[in-house]
Residue frames as qw, qx, qy, qz and C-alpha x, y, z in Angstrom:
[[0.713, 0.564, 0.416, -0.023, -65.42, 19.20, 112.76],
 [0.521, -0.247, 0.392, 0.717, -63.04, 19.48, 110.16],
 [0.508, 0.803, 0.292, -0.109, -63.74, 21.95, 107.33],
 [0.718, 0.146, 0.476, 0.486, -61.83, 22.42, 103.78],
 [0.280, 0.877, 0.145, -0.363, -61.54, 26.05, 102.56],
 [0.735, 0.077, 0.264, 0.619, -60.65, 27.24, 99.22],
 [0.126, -0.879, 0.085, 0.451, -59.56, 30.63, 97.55],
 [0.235, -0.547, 0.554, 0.583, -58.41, 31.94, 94.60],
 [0.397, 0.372, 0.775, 0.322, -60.45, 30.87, 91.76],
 [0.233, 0.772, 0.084, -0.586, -61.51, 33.34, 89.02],
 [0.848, 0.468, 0.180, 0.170, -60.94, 34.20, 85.65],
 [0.374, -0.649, 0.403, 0.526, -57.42, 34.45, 83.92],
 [0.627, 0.715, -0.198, -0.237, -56.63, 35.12, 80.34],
 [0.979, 0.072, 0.051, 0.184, -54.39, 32.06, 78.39],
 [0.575, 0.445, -0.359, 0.585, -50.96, 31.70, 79.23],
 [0.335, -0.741, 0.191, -0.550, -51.74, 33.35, 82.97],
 [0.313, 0.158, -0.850, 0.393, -51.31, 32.19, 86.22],
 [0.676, -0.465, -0.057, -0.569, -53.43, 31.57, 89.32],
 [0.104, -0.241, 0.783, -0.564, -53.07, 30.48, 93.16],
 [0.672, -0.422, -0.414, -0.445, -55.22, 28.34, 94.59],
 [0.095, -0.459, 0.656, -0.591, -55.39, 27.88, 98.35],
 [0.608, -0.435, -0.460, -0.479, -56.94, 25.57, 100.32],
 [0.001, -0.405, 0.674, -0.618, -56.97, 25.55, 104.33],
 [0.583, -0.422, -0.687, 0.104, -58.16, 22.54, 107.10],
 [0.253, -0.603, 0.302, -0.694, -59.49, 24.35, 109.38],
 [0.602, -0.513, 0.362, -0.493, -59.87, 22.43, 113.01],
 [0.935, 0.049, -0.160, 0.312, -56.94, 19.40, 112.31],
 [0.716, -0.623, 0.087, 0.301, -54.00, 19.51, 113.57],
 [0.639, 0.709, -0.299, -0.008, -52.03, 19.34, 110.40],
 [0.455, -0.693, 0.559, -0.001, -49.43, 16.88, 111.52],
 [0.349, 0.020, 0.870, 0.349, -50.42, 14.03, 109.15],
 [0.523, 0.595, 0.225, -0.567, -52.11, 15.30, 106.32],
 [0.358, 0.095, 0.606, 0.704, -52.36, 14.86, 102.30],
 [0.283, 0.618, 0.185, -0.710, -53.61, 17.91, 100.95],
 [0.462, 0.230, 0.757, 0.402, -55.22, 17.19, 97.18],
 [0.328, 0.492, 0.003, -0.806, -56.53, 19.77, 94.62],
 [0.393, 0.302, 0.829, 0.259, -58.90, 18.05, 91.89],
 [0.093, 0.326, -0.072, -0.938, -60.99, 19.23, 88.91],
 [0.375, 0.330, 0.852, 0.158, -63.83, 18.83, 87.28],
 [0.040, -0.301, 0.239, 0.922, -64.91, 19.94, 84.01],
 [0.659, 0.367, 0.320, -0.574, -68.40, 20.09, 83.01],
 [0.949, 0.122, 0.029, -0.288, -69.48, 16.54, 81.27],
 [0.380, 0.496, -0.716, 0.311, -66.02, 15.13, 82.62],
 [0.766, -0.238, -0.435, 0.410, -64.70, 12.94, 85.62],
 [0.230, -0.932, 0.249, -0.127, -62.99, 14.42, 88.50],
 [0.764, 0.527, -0.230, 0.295, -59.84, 14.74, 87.88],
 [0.595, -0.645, 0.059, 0.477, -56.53, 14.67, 90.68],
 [0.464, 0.801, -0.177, 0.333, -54.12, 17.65, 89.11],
 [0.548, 0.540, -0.481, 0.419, -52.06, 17.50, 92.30],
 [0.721, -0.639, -0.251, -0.093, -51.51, 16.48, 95.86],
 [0.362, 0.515, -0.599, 0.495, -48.92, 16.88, 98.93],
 [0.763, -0.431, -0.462, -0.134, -48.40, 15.12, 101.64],
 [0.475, -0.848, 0.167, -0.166, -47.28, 15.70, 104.97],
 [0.761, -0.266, 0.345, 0.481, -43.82, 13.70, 104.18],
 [0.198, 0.617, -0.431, -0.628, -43.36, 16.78, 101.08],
 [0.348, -0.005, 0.801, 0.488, -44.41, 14.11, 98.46],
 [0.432, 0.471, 0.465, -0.612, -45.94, 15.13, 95.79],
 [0.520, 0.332, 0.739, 0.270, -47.95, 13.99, 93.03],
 [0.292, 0.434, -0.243, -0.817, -49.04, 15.98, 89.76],
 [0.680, 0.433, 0.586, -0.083, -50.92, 15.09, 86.39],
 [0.600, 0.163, 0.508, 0.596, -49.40, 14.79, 83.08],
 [0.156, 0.867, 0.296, 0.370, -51.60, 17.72, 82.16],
 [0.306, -0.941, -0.071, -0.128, -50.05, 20.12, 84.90],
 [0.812, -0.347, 0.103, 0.458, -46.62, 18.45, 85.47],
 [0.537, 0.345, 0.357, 0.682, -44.37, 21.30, 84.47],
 [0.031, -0.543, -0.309, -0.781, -46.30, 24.18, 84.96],
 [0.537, -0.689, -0.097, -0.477, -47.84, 24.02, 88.42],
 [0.341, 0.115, -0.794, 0.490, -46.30, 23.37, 91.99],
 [0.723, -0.536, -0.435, -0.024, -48.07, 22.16, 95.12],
 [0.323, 0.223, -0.562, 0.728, -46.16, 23.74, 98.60],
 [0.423, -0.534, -0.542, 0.493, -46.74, 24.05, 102.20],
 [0.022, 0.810, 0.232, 0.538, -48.38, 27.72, 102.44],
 [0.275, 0.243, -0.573, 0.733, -46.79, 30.21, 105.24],
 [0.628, -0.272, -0.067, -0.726, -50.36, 30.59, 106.31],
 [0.409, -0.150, 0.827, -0.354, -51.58, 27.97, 108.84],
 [0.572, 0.268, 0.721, -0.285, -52.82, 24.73, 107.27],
 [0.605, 0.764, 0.088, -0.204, -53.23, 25.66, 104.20],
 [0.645, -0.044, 0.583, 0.491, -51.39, 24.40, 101.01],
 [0.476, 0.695, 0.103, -0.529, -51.65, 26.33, 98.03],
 [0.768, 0.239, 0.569, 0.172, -51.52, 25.37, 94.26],
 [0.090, 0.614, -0.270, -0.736, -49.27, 28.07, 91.66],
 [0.676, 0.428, 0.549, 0.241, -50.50, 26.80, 88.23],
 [0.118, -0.606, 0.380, 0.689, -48.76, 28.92, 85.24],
 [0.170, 0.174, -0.768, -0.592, -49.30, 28.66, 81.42],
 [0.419, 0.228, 0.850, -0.221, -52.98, 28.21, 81.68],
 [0.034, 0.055, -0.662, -0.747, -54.76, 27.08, 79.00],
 [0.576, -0.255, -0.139, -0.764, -58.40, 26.58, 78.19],
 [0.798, -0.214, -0.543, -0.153, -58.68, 22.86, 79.14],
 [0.330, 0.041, -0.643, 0.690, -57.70, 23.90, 82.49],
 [0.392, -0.182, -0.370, -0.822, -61.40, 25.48, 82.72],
 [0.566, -0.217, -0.795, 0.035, -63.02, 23.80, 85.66],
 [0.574, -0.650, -0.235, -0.438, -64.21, 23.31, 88.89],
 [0.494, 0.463, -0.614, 0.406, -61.53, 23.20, 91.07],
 [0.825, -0.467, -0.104, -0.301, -62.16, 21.16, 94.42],
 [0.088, 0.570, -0.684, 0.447, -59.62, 20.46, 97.53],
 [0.866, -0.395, -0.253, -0.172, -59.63, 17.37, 99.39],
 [0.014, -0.632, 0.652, -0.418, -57.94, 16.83, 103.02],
 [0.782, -0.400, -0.451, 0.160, -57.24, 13.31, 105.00],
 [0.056, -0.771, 0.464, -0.433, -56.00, 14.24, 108.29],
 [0.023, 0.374, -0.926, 0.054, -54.77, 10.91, 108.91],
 [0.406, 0.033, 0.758, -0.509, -58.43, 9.59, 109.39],
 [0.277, 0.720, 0.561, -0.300, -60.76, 10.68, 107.41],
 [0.241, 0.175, 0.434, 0.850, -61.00, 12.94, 103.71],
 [0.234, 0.703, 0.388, -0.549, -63.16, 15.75, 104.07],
 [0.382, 0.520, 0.512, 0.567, -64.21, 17.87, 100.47],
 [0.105, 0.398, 0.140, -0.901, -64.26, 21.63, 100.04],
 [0.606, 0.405, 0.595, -0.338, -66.80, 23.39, 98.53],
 [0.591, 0.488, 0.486, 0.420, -65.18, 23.79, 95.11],
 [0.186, -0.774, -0.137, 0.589, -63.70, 26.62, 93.23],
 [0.669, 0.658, 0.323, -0.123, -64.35, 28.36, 89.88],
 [0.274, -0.671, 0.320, 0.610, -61.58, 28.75, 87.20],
 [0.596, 0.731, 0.333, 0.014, -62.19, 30.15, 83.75],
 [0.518, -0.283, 0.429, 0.684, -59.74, 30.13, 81.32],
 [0.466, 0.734, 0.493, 0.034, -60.18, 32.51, 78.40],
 [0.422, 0.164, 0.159, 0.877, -58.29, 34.90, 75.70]]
C-alpha cells in the first residue's frame, strides 16, 4: 500500500521561506510525478507545482519565480523550497503521487503566512 507523507508546514513571517517534503513510501519510485497542491479555505485546490520522473516540471503563475520543485537526497521524497512568501500563500498544502498507476493523496499540510 502506497502512502504519501508530508513535512514541513508551519508558520513563517512574509517574505520567508519554507520546505516542504513529501515522501511515497512503499513504490518503487521509478515512474513517478510527484505534485504539491493547495487549498485555501473557501477556495479550489490549487496545483502550485509538480515533477516528474523525466525532471519536468510544472509551476503556477503564482509561485513561478520563487519556488523550485527537486528530487530530495532522501529516498522518495521530493521536496518543495518556496521563498518570498506572502499571505495568499496561506493554505493547506497537500502532496499527490502517481506511481505510474495510480495517485494516492497525503494527508495535507499547514502553512500560515503572517507579519
Amino acid at each position: 500500500q502506497v502512502q504519501v507523507v508530508e513535512s514541513g508546514g508551519g508558520l513563517v513571517q512574509i517574505g520567508g521561506s519554507l520546505r516542504l517534503s513529501c515522501t511515497a513510501l512503499g513504490t518503487d519510485f521509478r515512474i513517478y510525478v510527484m505534485a504539491w497542491y493547495r487549498q485555501a479555505p473557501g477556495k479550489e485546490r490549487e496545483l502550485v507545482a509538480s515533477l516528474n520522473s523525466g525532471n519536468r516540471t510544472v509551476y503556477a503563475d503564482s509561485v513561478k519565480g520563487r519556488s523550485t520543485i527537486f528530487r530530495d537526497s532522501a529516498q522518495n521524497t521530493v521536496s518543495l523550497q518556496m521563498d518570498s512568501l506572502q499571505r495568499e500563500d496561506t493554505a493547506t498544502y497537500y502532496c499527490r503521487h502517481f506511481d505510474g498507476r495510480n495517485w494516492f493523496w497525503g494527508q495535507g499540510t499547514q502553512v500560515t503566512v503572517s507579519s
